[in-house]
C-alpha positions in Angstrom: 143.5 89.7 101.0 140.6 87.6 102.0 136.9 88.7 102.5 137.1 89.1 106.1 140.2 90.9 106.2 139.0 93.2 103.8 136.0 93.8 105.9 138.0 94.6 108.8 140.9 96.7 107.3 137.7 98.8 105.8 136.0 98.8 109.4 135.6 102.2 109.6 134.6 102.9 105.9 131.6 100.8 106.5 130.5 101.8 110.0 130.5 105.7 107.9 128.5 104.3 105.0 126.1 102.8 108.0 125.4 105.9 109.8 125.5 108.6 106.6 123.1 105.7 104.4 120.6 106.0 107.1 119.5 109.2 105.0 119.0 106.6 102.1 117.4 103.7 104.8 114.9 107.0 105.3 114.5 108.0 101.4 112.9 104.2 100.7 111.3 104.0 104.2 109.2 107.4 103.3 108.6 106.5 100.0 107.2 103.1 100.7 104.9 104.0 104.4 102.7 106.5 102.4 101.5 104.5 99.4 100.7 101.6 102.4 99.2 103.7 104.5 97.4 105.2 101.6 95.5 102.1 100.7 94.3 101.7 104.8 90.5 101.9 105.4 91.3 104.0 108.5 92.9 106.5 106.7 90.8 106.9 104.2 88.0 107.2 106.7 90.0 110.1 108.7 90.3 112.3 105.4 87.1 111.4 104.1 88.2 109.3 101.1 86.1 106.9 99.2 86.3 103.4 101.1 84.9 100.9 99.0 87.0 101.0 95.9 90.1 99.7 95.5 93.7 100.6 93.5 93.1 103.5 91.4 89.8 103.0 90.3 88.8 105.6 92.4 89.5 109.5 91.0 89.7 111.1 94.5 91.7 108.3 96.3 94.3 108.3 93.0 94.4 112.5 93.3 95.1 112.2 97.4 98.0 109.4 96.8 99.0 111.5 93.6 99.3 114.2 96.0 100.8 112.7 98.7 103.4 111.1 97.2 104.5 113.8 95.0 105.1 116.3 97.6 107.9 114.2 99.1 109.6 114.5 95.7 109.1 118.2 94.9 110.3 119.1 98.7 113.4 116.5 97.7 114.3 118.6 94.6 114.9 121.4 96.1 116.7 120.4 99.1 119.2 118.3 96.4 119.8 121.6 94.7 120.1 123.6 97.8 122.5 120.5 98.8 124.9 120.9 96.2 125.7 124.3 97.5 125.4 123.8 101.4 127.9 120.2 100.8 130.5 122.2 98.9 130.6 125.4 101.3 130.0 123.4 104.9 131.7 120.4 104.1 129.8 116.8 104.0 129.3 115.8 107.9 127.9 119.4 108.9 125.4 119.4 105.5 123.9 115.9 106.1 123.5 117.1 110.5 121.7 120.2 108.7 119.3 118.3 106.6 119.0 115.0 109.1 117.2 117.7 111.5 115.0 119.1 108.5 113.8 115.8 107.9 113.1 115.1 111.7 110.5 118.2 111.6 108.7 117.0 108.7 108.2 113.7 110.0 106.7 115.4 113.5 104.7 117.4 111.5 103.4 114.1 109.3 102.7 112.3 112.6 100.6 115.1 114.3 98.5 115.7 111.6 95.0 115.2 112.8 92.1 115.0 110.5 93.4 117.7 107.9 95.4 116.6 104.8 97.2 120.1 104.6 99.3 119.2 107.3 100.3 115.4 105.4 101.0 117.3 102.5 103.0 120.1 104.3 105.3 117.3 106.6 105.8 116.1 103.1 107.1 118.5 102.0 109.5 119.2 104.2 110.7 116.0 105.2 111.3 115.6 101.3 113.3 118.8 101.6 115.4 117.1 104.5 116.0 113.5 102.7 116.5 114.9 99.2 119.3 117.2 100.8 120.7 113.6 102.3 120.7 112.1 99.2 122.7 114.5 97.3 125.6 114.8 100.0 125.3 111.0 100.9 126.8 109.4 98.4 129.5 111.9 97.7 130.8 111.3 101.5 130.9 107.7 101.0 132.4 107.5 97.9 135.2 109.8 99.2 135.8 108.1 101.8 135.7 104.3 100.1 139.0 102.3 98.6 138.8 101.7 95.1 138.9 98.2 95.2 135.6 97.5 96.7 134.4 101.4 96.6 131.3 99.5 94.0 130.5 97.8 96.8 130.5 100.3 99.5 128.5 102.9 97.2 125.7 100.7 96.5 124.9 100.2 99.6 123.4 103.3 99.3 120.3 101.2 97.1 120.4 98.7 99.5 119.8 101.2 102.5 117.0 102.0 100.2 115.6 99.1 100.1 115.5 98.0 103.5 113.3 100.9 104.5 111.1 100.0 101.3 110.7 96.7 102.9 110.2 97.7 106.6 107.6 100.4 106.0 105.6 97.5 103.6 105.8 94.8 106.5 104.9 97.7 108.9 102.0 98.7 107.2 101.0 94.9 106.7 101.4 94.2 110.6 99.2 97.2 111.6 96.5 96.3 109.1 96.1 93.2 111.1 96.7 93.6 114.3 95.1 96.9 115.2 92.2 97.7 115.0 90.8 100.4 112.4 92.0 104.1 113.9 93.7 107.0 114.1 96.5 104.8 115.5 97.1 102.0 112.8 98.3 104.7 110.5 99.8 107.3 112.6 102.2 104.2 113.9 104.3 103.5 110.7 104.0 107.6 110.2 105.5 108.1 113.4 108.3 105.2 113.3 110.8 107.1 110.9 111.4 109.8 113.5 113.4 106.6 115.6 115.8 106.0 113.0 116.1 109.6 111.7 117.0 110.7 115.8 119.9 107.4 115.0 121.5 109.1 111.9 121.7 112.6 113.9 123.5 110.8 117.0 125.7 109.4 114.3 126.6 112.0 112.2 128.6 114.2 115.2 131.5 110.8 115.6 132.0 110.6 112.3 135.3 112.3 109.8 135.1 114.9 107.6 135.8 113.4 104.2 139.9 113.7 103.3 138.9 114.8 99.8 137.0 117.7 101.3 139.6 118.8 103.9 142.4 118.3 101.0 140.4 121.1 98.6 140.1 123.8 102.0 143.6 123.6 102.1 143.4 121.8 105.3 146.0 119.1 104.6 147.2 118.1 107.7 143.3 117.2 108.7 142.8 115.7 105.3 145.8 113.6 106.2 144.5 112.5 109.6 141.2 111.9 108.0 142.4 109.3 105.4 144.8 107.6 107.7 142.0 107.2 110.6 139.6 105.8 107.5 142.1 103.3 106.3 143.4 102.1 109.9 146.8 103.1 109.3 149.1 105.1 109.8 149.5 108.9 108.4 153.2 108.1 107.0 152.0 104.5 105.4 152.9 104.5 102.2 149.5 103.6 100.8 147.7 106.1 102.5 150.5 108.9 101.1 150.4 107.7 97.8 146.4 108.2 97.8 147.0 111.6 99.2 149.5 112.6 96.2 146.9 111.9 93.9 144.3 113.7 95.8 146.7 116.6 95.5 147.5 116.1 91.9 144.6 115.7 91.0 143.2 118.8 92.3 146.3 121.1 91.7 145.6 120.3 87.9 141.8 121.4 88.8 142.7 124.9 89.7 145.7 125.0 86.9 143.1 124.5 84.2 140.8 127.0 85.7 142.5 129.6 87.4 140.1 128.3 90.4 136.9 129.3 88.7 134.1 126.3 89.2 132.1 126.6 86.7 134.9 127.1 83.9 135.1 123.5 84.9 131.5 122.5 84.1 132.5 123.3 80.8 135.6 121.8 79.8 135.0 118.9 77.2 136.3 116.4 79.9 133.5 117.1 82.2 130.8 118.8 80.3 130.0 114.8 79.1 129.5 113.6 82.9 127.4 116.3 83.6 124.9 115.2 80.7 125.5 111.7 81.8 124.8 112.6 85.4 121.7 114.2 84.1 120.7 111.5 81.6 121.6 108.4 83.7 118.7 109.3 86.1 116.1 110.5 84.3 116.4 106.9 82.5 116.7 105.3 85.8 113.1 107.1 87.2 111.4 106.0 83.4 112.4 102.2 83.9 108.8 102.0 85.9 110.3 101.0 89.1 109.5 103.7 91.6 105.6 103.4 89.8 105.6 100.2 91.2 107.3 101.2 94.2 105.4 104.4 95.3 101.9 102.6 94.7 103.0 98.6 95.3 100.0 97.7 97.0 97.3 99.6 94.7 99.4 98.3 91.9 99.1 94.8 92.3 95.5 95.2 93.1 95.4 96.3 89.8 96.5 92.9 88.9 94.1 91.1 90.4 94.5 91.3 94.4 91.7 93.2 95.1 91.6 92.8 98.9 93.8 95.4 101.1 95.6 92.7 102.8 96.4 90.7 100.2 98.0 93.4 98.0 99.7 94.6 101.1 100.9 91.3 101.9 102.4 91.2 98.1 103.6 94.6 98.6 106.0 93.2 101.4 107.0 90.1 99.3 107.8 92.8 96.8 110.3 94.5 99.4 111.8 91.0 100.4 112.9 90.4 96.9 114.5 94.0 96.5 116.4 93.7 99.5 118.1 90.0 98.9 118.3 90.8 95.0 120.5 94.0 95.9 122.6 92.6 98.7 123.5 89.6 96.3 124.3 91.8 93.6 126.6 94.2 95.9 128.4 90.7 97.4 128.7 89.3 93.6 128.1 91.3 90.6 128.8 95.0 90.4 132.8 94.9 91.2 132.6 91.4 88.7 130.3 92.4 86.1 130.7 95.9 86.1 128.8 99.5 86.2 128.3 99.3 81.9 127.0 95.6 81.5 125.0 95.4 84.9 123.0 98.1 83.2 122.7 96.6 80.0 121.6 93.4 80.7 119.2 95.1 83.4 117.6 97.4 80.6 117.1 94.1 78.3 115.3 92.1 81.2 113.3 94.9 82.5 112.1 95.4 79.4 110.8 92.0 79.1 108.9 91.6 82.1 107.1 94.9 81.4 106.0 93.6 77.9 104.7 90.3 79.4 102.7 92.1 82.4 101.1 94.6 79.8 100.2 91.5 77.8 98.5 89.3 79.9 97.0 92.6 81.8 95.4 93.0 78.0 94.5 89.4 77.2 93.5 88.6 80.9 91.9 91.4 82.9 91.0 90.8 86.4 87.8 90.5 87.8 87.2 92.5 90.6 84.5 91.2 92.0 85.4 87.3 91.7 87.0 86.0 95.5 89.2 84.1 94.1 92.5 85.1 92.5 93.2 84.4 88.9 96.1 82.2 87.5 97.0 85.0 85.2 96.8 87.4 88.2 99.2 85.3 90.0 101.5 85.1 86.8 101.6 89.4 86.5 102.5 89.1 90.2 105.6 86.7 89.3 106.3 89.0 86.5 107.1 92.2 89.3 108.7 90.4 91.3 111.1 89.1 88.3 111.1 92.9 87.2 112.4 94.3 90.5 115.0 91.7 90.6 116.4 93.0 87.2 116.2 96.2 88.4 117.9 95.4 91.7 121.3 94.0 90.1 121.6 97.0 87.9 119.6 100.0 87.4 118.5 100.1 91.5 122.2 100.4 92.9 124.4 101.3 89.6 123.4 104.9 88.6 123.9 106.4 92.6 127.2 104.7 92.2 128.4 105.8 89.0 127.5 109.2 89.5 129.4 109.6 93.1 132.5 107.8 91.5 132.8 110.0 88.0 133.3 113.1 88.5 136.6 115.8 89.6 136.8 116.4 93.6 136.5 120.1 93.0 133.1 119.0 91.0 131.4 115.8 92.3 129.4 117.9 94.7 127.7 119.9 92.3 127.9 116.5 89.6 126.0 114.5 92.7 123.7 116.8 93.2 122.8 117.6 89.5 121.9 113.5 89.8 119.8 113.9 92.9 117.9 116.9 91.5 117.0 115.0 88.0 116.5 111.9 89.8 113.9 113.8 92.3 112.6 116.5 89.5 111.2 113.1 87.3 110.3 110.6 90.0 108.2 114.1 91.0 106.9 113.5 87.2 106.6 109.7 87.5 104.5 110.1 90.6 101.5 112.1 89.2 101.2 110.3 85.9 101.1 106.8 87.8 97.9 106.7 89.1 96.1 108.9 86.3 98.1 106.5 83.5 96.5 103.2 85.2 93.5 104.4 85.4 92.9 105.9 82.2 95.5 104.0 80.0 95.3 100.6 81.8 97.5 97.8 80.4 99.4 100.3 77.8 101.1 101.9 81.1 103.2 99.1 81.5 104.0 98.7 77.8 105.0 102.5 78.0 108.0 101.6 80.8 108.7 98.6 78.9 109.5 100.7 75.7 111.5 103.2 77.9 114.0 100.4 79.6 115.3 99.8 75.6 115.7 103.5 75.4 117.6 103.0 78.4 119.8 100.2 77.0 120.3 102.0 73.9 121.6 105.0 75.7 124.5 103.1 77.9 125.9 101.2 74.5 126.8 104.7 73.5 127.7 106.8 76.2 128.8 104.9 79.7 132.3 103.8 80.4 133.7 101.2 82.8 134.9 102.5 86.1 135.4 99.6 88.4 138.4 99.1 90.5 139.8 102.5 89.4 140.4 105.1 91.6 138.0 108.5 91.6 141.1 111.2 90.9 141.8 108.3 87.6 138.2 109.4 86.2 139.6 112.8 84.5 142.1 110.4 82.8 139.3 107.9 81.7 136.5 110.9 80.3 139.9 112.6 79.1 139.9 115.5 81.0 143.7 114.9 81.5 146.5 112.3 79.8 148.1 109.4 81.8 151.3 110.6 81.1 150.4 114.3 82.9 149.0 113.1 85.8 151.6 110.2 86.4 154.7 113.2 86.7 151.9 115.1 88.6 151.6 112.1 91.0 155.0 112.0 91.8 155.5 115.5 92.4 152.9 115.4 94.9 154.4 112.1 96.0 157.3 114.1 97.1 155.6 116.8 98.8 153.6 114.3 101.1 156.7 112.4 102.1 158.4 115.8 103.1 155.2 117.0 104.7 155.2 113.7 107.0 159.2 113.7 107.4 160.1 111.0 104.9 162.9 110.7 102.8 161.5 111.4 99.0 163.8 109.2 97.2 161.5 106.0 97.2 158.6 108.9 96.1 158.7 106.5 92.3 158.5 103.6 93.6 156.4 103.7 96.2 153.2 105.6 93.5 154.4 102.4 90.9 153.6 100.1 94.0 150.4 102.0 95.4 149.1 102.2 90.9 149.6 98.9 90.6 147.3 98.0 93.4 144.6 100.5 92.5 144.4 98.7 89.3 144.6 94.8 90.6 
C-alpha cells in the first residue's frame, strides 16, 4: 500500500491524533512563551525585576523564571496522576474535555494578571494541572486508536505537536520584541494567544470516538465495534477490523483470568512489574538528557554563550525551535518505523552526549565577554553545537519515550502505565527546572558537562533493558515482556475470533484463517 493510500485509509486516525495532540501543541507552546517572555524588558519592568542584566547572571531574575517555570510542572504532576484515574473511570474523550477546560482557566488567569506575580504563578499552576492531565490521557487515546503498522508514526506526533508550539511561542515572543513597543501589551499578547488554540482542542474533542480498546474493557462491545470500524473506514464485519477485535478481547479476557479482575494484582505480575520501572526510568532519563534546560530557558541560555542582547538570543531561541520541528517531522516520515524505538535511542544518547561535552569545553576554554558587541567565533560554535544537540535529541529521545510508553503496556493497564510516565516525566522536569538557572550560574560550564555525563547513563540503561516494538501490535506486547506465551494467546485469538464472527452474523469456519491472514499483516 503506497504512502498516500495509507494516509487516506488512516484519515480518521490522524484527524484524532490532530485534535487530541493539540493538548501536546499546548504542553511546548506553555513551556516555551514563559522563558521568552521572561527575558522581555517589559516584563521585567511590570514585576519589578532587575533590567540591566542579562541570562542568569542576575539572582532575582534566575529565582522569578525558576519560579515561573516550575509551577507549570508541579501543577502538571498532579493533574498526570489525577489523570490516570479520571482516563480509566471516564473514558479517554470525556477526561481530555475535563482537563482542556482546566487549562483554559489557567491561561485566563495568566493573561489577566496585572502587576502581581502571585497571579502568574497561580495561572501556572493551574494551567499545568490542565496540560499535565492532557498529556497523560493523550497518548493513550492515540495509540489505541493507531494501526500497528505506522502506530510509531502516529504516536510521535505527539513530540512533534510539542514542538510546533515550542517554535510558535519562540517566533511570537521574537515578533513582539520588535514590533511593539515596550508594555503591558508585548507580553500579555503571546500569554494570551494559547487560550485560541486551547478553545480549538475543546470544539474538537466533542466529534471525536471513544477509543475501541476502552469501550471493549466496559463491556460495551457493540460500541467498541463501531468505534474500530468507523477509525479504520471499514466496515464492522471486515475481516481485519474483526480479527483486531478478537485480539482486543483475548487479550483482555486473559487480563481478568490472571487476576480475578483485580488491577493492581496486575502491577505486579513479573510481565508487567518491568514496564512499570521502564515507564518510570525511561523518563526520568529522558528529563536528565539537558533538553528541556535548554528548552525552558533557550533564550537566557544562549546568552550565556555569548548573545548577550535580548533579541539576538531570542532570535536564536526561534532558530532553535525551527530545527526541532523539521528534525522531528523527518525523523517520524523516515526513522522511527525504520530504525526503531531501541537504536533511535542509542544512537541519540551517544550523540547527545557529545555535543554536551564539546559546549562545556569551549564554554571553559572560551568564555564570552559580556560586554564586547561583537559575537565571538567560539560563541557562534556553542550555538552550532545546540542546535546539533536538539537534532539528536529530536530523532530519538524527543519523540521515542512518549511512544514507547503508550505502546507497552496491557489495555486493562496502559492508563495507569501512561500516566506513571507523565507523572515522572513532570515530577523531574519540575526538578530540572529549579536547578537550571541556579546550576549556570553557580556551576557555569560544568552544567553542561553534568547532562553530557547523564545522556551515557542514558545509553547504558536502553542496552540493558528496552526491547523492540515496532510494527507489532499493542495486545502482542504481553507476549514480547512475557506476560503470556505465543502459543496461549494464538488459541485465545481464535476463540475470540469465533465469538466476533457470531456477534456480527458470520459463519466461524474461516475464524483460522482469517487471524493467520490478519497476524501475518500485523507483522509485515
Amino acid at each position: 500500500m503506497g504512502v498516500s493510500n495509507t494516509l487516506f485509509q488512516n484519515r480518521r486516525v490522524y484527524l484524532l491524533a490532530t485534535v487530541a495532540y493539540m493538548g501536546a501543541f499546548l504542553f511546548g507552546y506553555d513551556t516555551g512563551v514563559m522563558g521568552s517572555v521572561l527575558a522581555l524588558t517589559s516584563f521585567k519592568k511590570d514585576y519589578g525585576l532587575p533590567i540591566d542584566k542579562t541570562g542568569f547572571t542576575s539572582p532575582e531574575n534566575a529565582q522569578v523564571s525558576a519560579n515561573v517555570v516550575s509551577l507549570l510542572t508541579a501543577g502538571a504532576f498532579f493533574g498526570a496522576i489525577l489523570a490516570a484515574f479520571v482516563n480509566e473511570r471516564f473514558g479517554r474523550r470525556n477526561s481530555l474535555i475535563f482537563f482542556a477546560v482546566i487549562f483554559l482557566i489557567g491561561a485566563a488567569v495568566q493573561t489577566g494578571a496585572h502587576h502581581d506575580i502571585g497571579q502568574i504563578y497561580g495561572g501556572r499552576v493551574i494551567a499545568g494541572f490542565g496540560i499535565g492531565g492532557m498529556t497523560s490521557i493523550t497518548p493513550v487515546f492515540v495509540s489505541e486508536n493507531a494501526p500497528a503498522n505506522v502506530r510509531g508514526r502516529i504516536a510521535g506526533l505527539f513530540q512533534e505537536f510539542i514542538v510546533v508550539g515550542v517554535m510558535i511561542s519562540y517566533w511570537l515572543d521574537y515578533g513582539v520584541s520588535l514590533h511593539i513597543p515596550a508594555s503591558t501589551k508585548q507580553w500579555r499578547v503571546p500569554v494570551a494567544i494559547q487560550i485560541v488554540p486551547g478553545g480549538l482542542m475543546l470544539i474538537g474533542l466533542f466529534f471525536l470516538h471513544e477509543s475501541p480498546r476502552w469501550l471493549m474493557k466496559q463491556g460495551r462491545h457493540d460500541k467498541a465495534l463501531e468505534s474500530l470500524a468507523y477509525m479504520r473506514c471499514k466496515n464492522p464485519e471486515d475481516v481485519d477490523v474483526l480479527a483486531e477485535m478478537a485480539e482486543i478481547r483475548a487479550s483482555i479476557d486473559e487480563e481478568v483470568r490472571a487476576t480475578n479482575g483485580v488491577t493492581w494484582k496486575e502491577c505486579i505480575k513479573p510481565g508487567n512489574r518491568i514496564r512499570f520501572f521502564i515507564a518510570f526510568m525511561i523518563m526520568f532519563t529522558q528529563q536528565f538528557s539537558g533538553t528541556n534546560s535548554i528548552g525552558y530557558y533557550a533564550p537566557q541560555i544562549f546568552q550565556t554563550v555569548g548573545l548577550s542582547k535580548s533579541s539576538s538570543s531570542l532570535f536564536a531561541t526561534g532558530v532553535y525551535g525551527t530545527v526541532k520541528v523539521v528534525s522531528t517531522g523527518l525523523f517520524l516520515i523516515i526513522g522511527i518505523d525504520w530504525l526503531g524505538r531501541r537504536m533511535s535511542l542509542l544512537l541519540g544518547a551517544a550523540w547527545m552526549a557529545s555535543m554536551m561535552f564539546i559546549i562545556g569545553a569551549v564554554l571553559a576554554t572560551h568564555p564570552p565577554d559580556t560586554k564586547n558587541p561583537t559575537v565571538s567565533s567560539a560563541s557562534i560554535g556553542m550555538v552550532v553545537m545546540i542546535y546539533l544537540y536538539v537534532i539528536g535529541y529530536s530523532a530519538s529521545w524527543g519523540p521515542v519515550p512518549w511512544v514507547y510508553v503508550s505502546e507497552i503496556f496491557p489495555n486493562r493497564l496502559r492508563a495507569y502505565g501512561v500516566g506513571l510516565a507523565a507523572a515522572t516525566q513532570w515530577l523531574f522536569n519540575f526538578v530540572i527546572t529549579e536547578i537550571t538557572p541556579r546550576a549556570v550560574n553557580h556551576i557555569g560550564w560544568r552544567t553542561f558537562l553534568m547532562f553530557g555525563i547523564f545522556c551515557l547513563g542514558n545509553g547504558t540503561f536502553v542496552f540493558f533493558f528496552i526491547k523492540e516494538t515496532k510494527g507489532r501490535t499493542l495486545e502482542s506486547m504481553d507476549i514480547l515482556f512475557g506476560a503470556v506465551d505465543e502459543a496461549t494467546r494464538a488459541q485465545d485469538i481464535e476463540n475470540a475470533m469465533k465469538t466476533e464472527q457470531e456477534a456480527v452474523g458470520i459463519e466461524a469456519h474461516d475464524s483460522q484463517e482469517s487471524v493467520e491472514t490478519h497476524n501475518v499483516a500485523t507483522k509485515t
